[in-house]
C-alpha positions, 0 to 999 in steps of 0.5 A: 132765230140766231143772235150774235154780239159783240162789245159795239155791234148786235146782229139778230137773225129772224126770220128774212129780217136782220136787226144790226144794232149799234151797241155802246149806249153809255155812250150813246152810241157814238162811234170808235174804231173798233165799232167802224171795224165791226160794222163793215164786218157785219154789213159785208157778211149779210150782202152775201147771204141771201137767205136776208131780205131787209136789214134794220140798222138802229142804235141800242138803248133807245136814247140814239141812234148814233151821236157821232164820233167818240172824240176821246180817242181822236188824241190816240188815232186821230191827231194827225192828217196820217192817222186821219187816212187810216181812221177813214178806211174802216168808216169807208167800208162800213159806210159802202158796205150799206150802200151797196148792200143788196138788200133794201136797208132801213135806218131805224132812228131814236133820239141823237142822230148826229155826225157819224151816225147821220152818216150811216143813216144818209147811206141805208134806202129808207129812214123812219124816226121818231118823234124825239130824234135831232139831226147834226153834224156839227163838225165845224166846233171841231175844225173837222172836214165830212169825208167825201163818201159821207158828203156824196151821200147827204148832198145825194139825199137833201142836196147842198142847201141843206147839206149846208146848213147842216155843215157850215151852221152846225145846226141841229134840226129837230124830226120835224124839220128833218122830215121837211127837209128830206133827211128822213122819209116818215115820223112816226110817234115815239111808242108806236116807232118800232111796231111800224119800222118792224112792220115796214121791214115785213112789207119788204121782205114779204116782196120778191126779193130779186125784184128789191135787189134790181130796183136798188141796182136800177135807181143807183144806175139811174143816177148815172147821167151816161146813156143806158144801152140797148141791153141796159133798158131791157133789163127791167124786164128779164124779171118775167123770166124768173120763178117770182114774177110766174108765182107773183102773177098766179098767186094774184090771180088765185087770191093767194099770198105768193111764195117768192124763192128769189130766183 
């Protein structure tokens, strides 16, 4: 097991399984600059280690995930249409660096998930929360415009209807509410929570990792209205070729638990 730290972001190694926590829970969370930087720095470093099998994003202290911007600075590198272009680059990169990360990603969602924290959510695979977490983004209070990556995500997840209420109403929806409406894919009761995000993350990288890494190459092309190619729609099946699916296939039929490599 390893364990690094800095002052907004934890990463902890163990095993297949990374944990990377968003670490300023006096502030619940809430996203500054320096923790933007230090995302993407921790996201891009784990896309190209593949010793990885999953990563849990979650937020420190139990009480959020992440409940948005920390608008205090806005004043000092915010304030101006300028600033803003600046602002975003650090945002955009960490929010593609868990987008395209190839391994599967799993927000792990307690209490306040609001603004940019539901952002970041919107753009890992999976979504499990408990029972007292609350959805927003109320930017409107603000005048604030959601930046298109973050709007391409959500309208991605819950479509616009509810990408509009979200937005346009700057309603907060309770986990319930959120479960209806697509943002999260499962509840769990808020003591059981991290036993079954832990778990979840366990299936995963108890799977053949080179089949996780397609599957999530496959849906993003899959969303891609231009016709696949004759290569393209053979691809699903190169799987057979490689060391896990041999294992997989023996190791069911020995009644064994596979030893999958990634290759």
């Amino acid at each position: 097991m390893s364990d690094v730290q800095s002052e907004s972001v934890l990463l902890k190694l163990e095993g297949t399984i990374a944990t990377v926590t968003l670490n300023r829970p006096e502030k619940l969370n809430a996203f500054n600059l320096e923790m933007w930087q230090r995302l993407g720095d921790v996201m891009e470093d784990l896309g190209s280690n593949d010793h990885v099998r999953c990563v849990i994003i979650r937020g420190a202290g139990g009480r959020a995930f992440a409940a948005g911007a920390d608008i205090a600075e806005f004043e000092q590198v915010r304030f101006s249409s300028k600033q803003a272009v600046q602002y975003a680059k650090p945002m955009d990169r960490a929010a593609e660096a868990i987008r395209d990360c190839p391994h599967p990603t799993l927000a792990f969602i307690e209490g306040a998930c609001m603004g940019g924290g539901l952002e970041i959510a919107a753009q890992c695979d999976l979504r499990i929360a408990n029972k007292s977490a609350k959805f927003g983004i109320p930017i409107n209070k603000i005048g604030n415009v959601l930046p298109y990556p973050a709007m391409l995500a959500l309208v991605d997840l819950v479509g616009r209807s509810v990408t509009f209420e979200l937005l346009l109403e700057g309603r907060i929806f309770t986990a319930e509410e959120a479960y209806t409406k697509g943002l999260v894919g499962r509840l769990v009761e808020d003591r059981d929570a991290e036993v079954e995000v832990y778990a979840s993350a366990k299936r995963i990288a108890e799977g053949a990792p080179m089949v996780a890494r397609w599957h999530k190459q496959n849906a993003t092309r899959a969303q891609n209205p231009k016709p696949l190619s004759a290569t393209e729609k053979l691809q699903p099946f190169l799987c057979c070729d490689t060391h896990d699916y041999k294992e997989g296939i023996r190791a069911f039929l020995d009644k064994r638990r596979p030893n999958f490599k990634g290759k």
